[in-house]
N, C-alpha and C positions, 0 to 999 in steps of 0.2 A: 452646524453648517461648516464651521473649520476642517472638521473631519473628515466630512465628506469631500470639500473640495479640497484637501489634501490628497485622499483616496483616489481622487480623480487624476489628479497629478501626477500620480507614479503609474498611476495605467497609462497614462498617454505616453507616458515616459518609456513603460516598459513598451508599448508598442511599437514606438519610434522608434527605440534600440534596434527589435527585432526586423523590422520592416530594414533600415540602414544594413543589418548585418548581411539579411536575406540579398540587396543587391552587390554589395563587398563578393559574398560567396560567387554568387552566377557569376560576376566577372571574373572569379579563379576557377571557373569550372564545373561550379554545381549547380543545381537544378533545383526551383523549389515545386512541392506538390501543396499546392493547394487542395485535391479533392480525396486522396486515398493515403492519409499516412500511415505509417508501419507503426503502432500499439508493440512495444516490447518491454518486460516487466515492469507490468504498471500494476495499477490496485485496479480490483473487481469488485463488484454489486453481489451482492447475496440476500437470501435470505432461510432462516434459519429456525428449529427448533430444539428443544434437549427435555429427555424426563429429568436431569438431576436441577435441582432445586440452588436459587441464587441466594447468598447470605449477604444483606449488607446492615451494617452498625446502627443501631437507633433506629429501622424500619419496624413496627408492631406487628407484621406479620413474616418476618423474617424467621428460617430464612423461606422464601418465595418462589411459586412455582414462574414457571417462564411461560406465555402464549408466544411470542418468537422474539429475536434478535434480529434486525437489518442492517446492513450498511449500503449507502448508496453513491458510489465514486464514480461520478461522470468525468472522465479526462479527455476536457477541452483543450485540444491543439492548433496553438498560433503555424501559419506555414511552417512544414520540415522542409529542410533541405537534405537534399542526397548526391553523392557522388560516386563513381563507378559504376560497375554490373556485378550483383549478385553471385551471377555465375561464371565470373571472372577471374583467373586463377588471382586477381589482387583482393576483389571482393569488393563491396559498396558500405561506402559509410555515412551515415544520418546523425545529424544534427536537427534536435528536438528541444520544442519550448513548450511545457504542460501546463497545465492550471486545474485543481483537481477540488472542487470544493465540496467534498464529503462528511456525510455525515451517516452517525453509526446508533442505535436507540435501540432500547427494552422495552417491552411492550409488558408488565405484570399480570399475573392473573390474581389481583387482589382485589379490594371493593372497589370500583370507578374503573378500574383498570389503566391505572396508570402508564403514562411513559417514563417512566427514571431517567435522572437525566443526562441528556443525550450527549455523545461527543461530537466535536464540531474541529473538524481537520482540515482546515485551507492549507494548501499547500502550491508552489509554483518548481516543476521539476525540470531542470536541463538536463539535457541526456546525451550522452556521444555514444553510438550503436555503432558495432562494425560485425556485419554478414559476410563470410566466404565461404567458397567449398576447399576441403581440403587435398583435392588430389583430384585427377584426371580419370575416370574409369578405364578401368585397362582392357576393356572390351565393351562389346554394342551392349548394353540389357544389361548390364554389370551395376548390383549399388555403389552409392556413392557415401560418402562420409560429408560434413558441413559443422560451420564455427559460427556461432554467435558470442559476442561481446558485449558489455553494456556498461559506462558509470553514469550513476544518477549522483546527481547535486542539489538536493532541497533545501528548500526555505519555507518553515510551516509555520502556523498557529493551531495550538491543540487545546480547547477547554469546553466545558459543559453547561457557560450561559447563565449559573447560578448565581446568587447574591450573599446565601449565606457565609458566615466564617469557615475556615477551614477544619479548626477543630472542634468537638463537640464540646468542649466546657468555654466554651466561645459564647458571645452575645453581642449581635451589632447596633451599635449608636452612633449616634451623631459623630465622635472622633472615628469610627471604627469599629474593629470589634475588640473587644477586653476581654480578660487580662488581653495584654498585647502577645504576649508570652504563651501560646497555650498550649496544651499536652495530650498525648492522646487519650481516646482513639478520638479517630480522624470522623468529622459531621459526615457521616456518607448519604444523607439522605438529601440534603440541602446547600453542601459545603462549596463553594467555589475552587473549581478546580482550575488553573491557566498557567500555560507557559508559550512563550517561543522557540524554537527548535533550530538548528543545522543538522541533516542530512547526509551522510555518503554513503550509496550505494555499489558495488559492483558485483555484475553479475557473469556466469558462462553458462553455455549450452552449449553441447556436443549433438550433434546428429551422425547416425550411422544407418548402415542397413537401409539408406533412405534407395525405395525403389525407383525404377524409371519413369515410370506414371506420378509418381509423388506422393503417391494415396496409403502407401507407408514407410516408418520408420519407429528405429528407436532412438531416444535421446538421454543423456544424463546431464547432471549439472550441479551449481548451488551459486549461494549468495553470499556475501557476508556487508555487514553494514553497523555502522560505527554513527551516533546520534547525541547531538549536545545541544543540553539546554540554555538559553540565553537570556540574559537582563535587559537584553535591552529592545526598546519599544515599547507602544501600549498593550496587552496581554503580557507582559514579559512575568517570567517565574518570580515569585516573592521567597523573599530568604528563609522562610518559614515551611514552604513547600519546598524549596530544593532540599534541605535537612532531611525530610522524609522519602521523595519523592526519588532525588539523589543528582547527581551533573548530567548523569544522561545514559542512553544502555548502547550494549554490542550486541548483537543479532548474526548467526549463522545458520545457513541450511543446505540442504543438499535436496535433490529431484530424481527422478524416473518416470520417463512414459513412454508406454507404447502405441503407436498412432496407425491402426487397424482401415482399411477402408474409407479414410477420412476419421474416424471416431476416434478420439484420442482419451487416452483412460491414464490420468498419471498419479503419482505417491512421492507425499512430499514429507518430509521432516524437518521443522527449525526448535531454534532456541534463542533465547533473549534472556539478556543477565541486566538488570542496572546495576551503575556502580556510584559510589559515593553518598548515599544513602545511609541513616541511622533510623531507629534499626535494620540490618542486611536483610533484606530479601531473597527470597531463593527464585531460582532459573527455571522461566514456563517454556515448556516442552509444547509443540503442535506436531502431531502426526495428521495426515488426510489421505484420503484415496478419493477421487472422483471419475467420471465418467461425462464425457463430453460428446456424443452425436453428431452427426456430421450436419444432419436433417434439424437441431437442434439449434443454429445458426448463432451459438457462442451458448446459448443456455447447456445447464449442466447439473446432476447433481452430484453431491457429496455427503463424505461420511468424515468426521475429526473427531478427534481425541486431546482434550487441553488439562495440562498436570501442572503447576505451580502455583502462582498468583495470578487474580484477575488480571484483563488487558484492559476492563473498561472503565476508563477516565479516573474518579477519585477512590474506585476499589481496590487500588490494586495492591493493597496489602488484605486483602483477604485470599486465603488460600484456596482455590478451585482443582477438583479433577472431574471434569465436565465431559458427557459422551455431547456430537451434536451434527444432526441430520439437517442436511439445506438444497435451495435451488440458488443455481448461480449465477453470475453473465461474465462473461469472460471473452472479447474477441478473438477470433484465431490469428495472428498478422499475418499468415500463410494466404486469409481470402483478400488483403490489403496489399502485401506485396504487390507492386509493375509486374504484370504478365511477362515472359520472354517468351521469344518468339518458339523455341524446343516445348512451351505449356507452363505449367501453373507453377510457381514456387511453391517448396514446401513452407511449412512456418515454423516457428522457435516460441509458439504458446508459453 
C-alpha cells in the first residue's frame, strides 16, 4: 500500500508539473495539442520470427527453436506543445512528455511453450523536436529540402520480473541467495535481471528531393545515444550485476529512406557497445531494410540481421548472429503533423 500510494504521488506530481508548464508555454507563445501529436523517434511494436535457434544457459532444450519475438511500445503522450510553423523559414518546435510502458517476450517452441522471460521497459521520455525547411524553392514545382532535430531525455526501469539469483551456482534463502559472491555463468533461465537507467538521445533527419505534393522524398540521418545505469531506487542495478552487465552502453546509427508514393521503404544500421563490464563484451551490429505502405496505415514489414550479443534482458552475454523477418507498427508523424493550408506535411518517420 506504501508503494502504491507512493506511485500515485509522483504521477500527480508529474502531471501537475506538466499541466503548470503547458500554461507558462501558451503565455510565451505556444500552443498545446491535445488531439494529434507529432511521434518522432520513438520505439515501435513489432512482431517477429527467425529460423536461427536461441541459446540460453541452464535451458534442457537449448539451444531453442523461436515461434516469435514481440515487443509492444505504446507511447502515451501527456499534451505537446508547439511553437512556430513548420514551414517557416524559422521552423516549429515541440516539446514532448512520453510514457512508454513496453514490454518485449519470447515465445519457445519447446514442451508447454514457453515465454522466457520477458523484459519489462517503463520509461518516461522528454523530448525537444525542432522541424524546419531548409531553403525557399527557387521556382513553382521545384523540391525542396527539410530538417528534423530531436534530444530525448529518459528515465527508465528495465528488468524481467524474475526471482531467481543472478548467477547459476546461486540458491535463494531466507538471507538471500548464497554464496553472496557468485560466478559465472549467469542463471539465464530464471535469474533476476533489474536496473535503472538515464537516457540521452539525439537524433537528425535530412529530407531532400521532397516533392510538391509531398508524396515523395528522400532522407538521411542517424542517432547516437549515450545510457547509464543507476543505484538508486527500488529496481536499481545490484553491484553484482553492474560487474557483468557493465555502467551502461553507447549506441550509434545511421538511416536511409526513400518515400515513394506515400510508401516509405528505409535501411537502417546501428551499433551498441557496453562499457565497464568484466568480462568485455563485444559490439551488436543491427542492419534492417523495411517496407512501409502508404495503405498500410503505419503497419510495415521487415527484414534484420543481428551479429554480437544478445539485446534480451539477462542474455546478453550469449553470442547471437540472428537472421529475423517481422510485421511492424510504426506511425508516420507526416499523417500527425497540423495540416498547412499549401497541403499535407511531409513526415520525418
Amino acid at each position: 500500500m506504501a508503494r502504491r500510494a507512493k506511485g500515485q504521488r509522483w504521477h500527480a506530481l508529474l502531471g501537475g508539473t506538466w499541466v503548470l508548464l503547458s500554461q507558462v508555454a501558451r503565455a510565451d507563445g505556444w500552443q498545446v495539442e491535445y488531439d494529434a501529436p507529432v511521434p518522432l523517434f520513438l520505439d515501435r511494436s513489432y512482431i517477429l520470427d527467425s529460423p536461427n535457434r536461441i541459446r540460453r544457459q541452464g535451458a534442457p532444450n537449448s539451444p531453442e527453436k523461436l515461434i516469435f519475438e514481440a515487443q509492444v511500445a505504446p507511447n502515451l503522450f501527456l499534451p505537446q506543445l508547439h511553437h512556430g510553423d513548420f514551414t517557416r523559414p524559422g521552423g516549429e518546435y515541440f516539446l514532448s512528455l512520453i510514457l512508454t510502458p513496453a514490454v518485449q517476450l519470447r515465445i519457445m517452441d519447446t514442451p508447454s511453450e514457453p515465454v522466457i522471460p520477458p523484459s519489462f521497459i517503463v520509461k518516461a521520455t522528454f523530448q525537444v523536436a525542432h522541424l524546419r525547411p531548409l531553403a525557399e524553392p527557387r521556382a513553382e514545382g521545384a523540391a525542396v529540402r527539410g530538417l528534423a532535430l530531436a534530444l530525448n531525455v529518459i528515465a527508465a526501469h528495465y528488468s524481467n520480473g524474475e526471482s531467481g539469483c543472478f548467477y547459476g551456482n546461486q540458491t535463494r534463502g531466507e538471507d538471500g541467495c548464497a554464496p553472496k559472491e557468485g560466478q559465472l555463468p549467469l542463471n539465464e533461465v530464471s535469474g533476476s535481471f533489474t536496473t535503472n537507467l538515464f537516457r540521452t538521445e539525439l537524433h537528425a533527419r535530412l529530407a531532400f528531393g521532397v516533392e510538391p505534393d509531398l508524396r515523395g522524398a528522400w532522407s538521411v540521418g542517424g542517432f547516437a545515444a549515450l545510457e547509464l545505469n543507476t543505484s538508486i531506487g527500488p529496481g536499481r542495478i545490484t553491484r553484482s550485476q553492474r560487474r557483468v552487465y557493465g555502467d551502461g552502453h553507447w549506441a550509434a546509427g545511421v538511416m536511409g529512406q526513400r518515400t515513394w508514393s506515400n510508401h516509405r521503404f528505409p535501411l537502417e544500421v546501428s551499433v551498441s557497445q557496453p562499457f565497464g563490464e568484466a568480462p568485455s563484451q563485444r559490439a551488436t551490429w543491427k542492419a534492417e531494410l523495411g517496407a512501409y505502405p502508404w495503405w498500410g496505415a503505419g503497419f510495415g514489414v521487415f527484414a534484420r540481421y543481428v551479429k554480437g550479443q544478445d539485446y534480451y534482458n539477462i542474455l546478453f552475454l550469449e553470442p547471437v548472429a540472428l537472421w529475423q523477418f517481422g510485421l511492424a507498427f510504426e506511425l508516420n508523424p507526416g499523417a500527425r503533423l497540423r495540416a498547412a493550408e499549401e497541403g499535407r506535411p511531409p513526415g520525418f518517420p
